[in-house]
N, C-alpha and C positions, 0 to 999 in steps of 0.2 A: 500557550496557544499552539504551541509545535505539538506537543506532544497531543496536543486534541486533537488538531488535523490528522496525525499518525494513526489514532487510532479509530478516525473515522475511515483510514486508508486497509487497513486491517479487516476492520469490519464487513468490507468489499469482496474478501479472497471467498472461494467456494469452497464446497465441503471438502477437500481436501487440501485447502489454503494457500491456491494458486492465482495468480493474476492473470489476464487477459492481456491483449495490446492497448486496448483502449475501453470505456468507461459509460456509456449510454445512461445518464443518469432520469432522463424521462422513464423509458423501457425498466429500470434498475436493471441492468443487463452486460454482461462484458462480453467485446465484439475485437473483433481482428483475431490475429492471430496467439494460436492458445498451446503451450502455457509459453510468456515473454518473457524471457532471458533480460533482455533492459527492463523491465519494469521492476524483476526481481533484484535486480545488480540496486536498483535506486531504492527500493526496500531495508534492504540489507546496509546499503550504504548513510539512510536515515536511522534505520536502528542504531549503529552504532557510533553516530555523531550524538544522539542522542540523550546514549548511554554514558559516553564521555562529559556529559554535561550535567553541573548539578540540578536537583527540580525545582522549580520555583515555585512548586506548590506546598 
């Protein structure tokens, strides 16, 4: 289930695979301020808990 959620978070970045501050999922739209250094740190920091972990699939 982590790893779904992850790569529905993924599927969010834009064509150069950045994230936003926040998430407008009505609009499909990233809003605030761009590109966010925390949203990347938590990115990053999913990826590799992730990766640390065996798949359960």
């Amino acid at each position: 289930m982590s790893r779904a959620l992850f790569e529905r978070l993924l599927a969010l970045r834009n064509d150069v695979e950045l994230l936003a501050e926040e998430y407008d999922p009505a609009t499909d739209r990233q809003l605030g301020n761009f590109p966010q250094a925390f949203s990347h740190i938590g990115l990053v920091g999913t990826a590799l808990t992730l990766a640390e972990r065996p798949r359960a699939d």
